[in-house]
MIMARVEX-143516 format. One line per field, with one value per residue (C-alpha): residue number from 1; residue in one letter; x, y, z. Coordinates in Angstrom, 2 decimals, padded with zeros to 5 digits. Example, Ala and Ser with C-alpha at 12.3 -4.5 7.8 and 13.67 -1.06 7.14 Angstrom:
pos = c(1; 2)
code = c(A; S)
xx = c(012.30; 013.67)
yy = c(-004.50; -001.06)
zz = c(007.80; 007.14)
***
This chain:
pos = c(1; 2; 3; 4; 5; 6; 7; 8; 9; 10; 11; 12; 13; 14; 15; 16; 17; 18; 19; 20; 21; 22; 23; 24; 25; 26; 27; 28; 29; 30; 31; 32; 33; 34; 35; 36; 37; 38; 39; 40; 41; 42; 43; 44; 45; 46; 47; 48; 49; 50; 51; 52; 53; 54; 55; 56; 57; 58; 59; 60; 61; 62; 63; 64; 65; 66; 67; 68; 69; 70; 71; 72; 73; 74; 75; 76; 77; 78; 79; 80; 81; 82; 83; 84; 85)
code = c(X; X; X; X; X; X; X; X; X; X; X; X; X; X; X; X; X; X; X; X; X; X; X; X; X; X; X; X; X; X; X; X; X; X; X; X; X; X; X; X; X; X; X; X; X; X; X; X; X; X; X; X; X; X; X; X; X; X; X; X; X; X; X; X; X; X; X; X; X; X; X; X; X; X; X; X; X; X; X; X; X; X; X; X; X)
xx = c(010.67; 012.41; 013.95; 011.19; 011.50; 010.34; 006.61; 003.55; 003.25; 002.44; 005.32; 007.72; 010.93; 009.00; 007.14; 003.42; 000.71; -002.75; -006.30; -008.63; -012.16; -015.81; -017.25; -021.10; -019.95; -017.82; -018.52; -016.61; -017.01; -016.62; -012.97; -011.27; -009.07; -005.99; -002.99; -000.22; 002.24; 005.47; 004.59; 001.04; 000.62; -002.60; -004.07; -006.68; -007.71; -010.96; -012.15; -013.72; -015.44; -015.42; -011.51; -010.71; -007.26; -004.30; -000.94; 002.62; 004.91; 003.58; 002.83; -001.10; -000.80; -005.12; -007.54; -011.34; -010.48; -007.74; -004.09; -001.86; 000.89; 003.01; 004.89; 006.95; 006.82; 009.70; 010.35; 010.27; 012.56; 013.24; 016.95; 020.10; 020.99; 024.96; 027.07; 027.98; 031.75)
yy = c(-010.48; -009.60; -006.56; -003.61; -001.05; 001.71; 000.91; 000.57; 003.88; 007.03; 009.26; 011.24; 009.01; 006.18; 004.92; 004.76; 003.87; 005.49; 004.72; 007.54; 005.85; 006.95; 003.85; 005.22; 004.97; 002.32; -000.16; -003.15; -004.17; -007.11; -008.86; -008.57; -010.66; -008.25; -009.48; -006.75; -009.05; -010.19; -012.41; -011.43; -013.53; -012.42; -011.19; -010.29; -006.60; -005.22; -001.66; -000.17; 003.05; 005.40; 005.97; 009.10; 009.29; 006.53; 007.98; 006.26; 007.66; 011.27; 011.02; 010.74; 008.17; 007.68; 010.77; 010.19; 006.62; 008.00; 007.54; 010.36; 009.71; 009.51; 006.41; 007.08; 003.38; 000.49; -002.95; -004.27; -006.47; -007.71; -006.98; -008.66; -011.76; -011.40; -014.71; -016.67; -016.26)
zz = c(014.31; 010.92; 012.10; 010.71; 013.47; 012.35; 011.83; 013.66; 015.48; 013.86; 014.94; 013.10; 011.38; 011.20; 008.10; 007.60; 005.13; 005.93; 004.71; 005.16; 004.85; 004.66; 006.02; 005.27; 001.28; 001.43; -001.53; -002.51; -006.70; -008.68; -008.46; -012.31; -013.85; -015.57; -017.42; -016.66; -015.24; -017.28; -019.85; -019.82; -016.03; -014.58; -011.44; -009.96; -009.03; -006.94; -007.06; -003.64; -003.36; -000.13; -000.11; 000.85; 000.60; 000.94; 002.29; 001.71; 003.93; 004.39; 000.39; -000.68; -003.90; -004.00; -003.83; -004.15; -005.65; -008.14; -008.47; -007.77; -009.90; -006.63; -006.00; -002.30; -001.30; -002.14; -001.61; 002.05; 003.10; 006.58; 008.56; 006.85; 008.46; 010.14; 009.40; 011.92; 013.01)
***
C-alpha cells in the first residue's frame, strides 16, 4: 500500500527488526514521563524486562535490556508519489 517491499519476510535483502523474548520473565514497569524532546516536549517511556535481544536490520541495538550503542535503523517513508503527466 505505500510502496515498502522489502519487509515482512525474513529473507536475505530485505529489512527486519527482531525481538528475541523470554516470555517466562517477561515484565512490563511503570510508564515515565521524560522530557528529551526539543524544547523540553515530553513523552512517555516504559521499561520491560525479558528482552533478549532486539535486531535492526541484522544489527542487535538491545542486549539483556541494554542499549548497544548501535543505531542501523532510519526514517521510513513510504514510495515517492510520480506526477501526473
Amino acid at each position: 500500500m505505500v510502496g515498502l517491499n522489502d519487509r515482512g519476510v525474513l529473507k536475505v535483502g530485505y529489512n527486519a527488526d527482531i525481538n528475541i523474548i523470554d516470555y517466562e520473565n517477561l515484565k512490563l514497569h511503570g510508564p515515565q514521563v521524560v522530557f528529551d524532546l526539543p524544547s523540553g516536549g515530553r513523552r512517555l517511556t516504559q521499561k520491560a524486562d525479558g528482552y533478549f535481544a532486539s535486531i535492526v536490520n541484522g544489527i542487535p541495538v538491545y542486549r539483556d535490556g541494554k542499549a548497544t550503542g548501535a543505531l542501523p535503523g532510519q526514517l521510513v517513508r513510504g514510495q515517492k508519489s510520480q506526477p501526473n503527466p
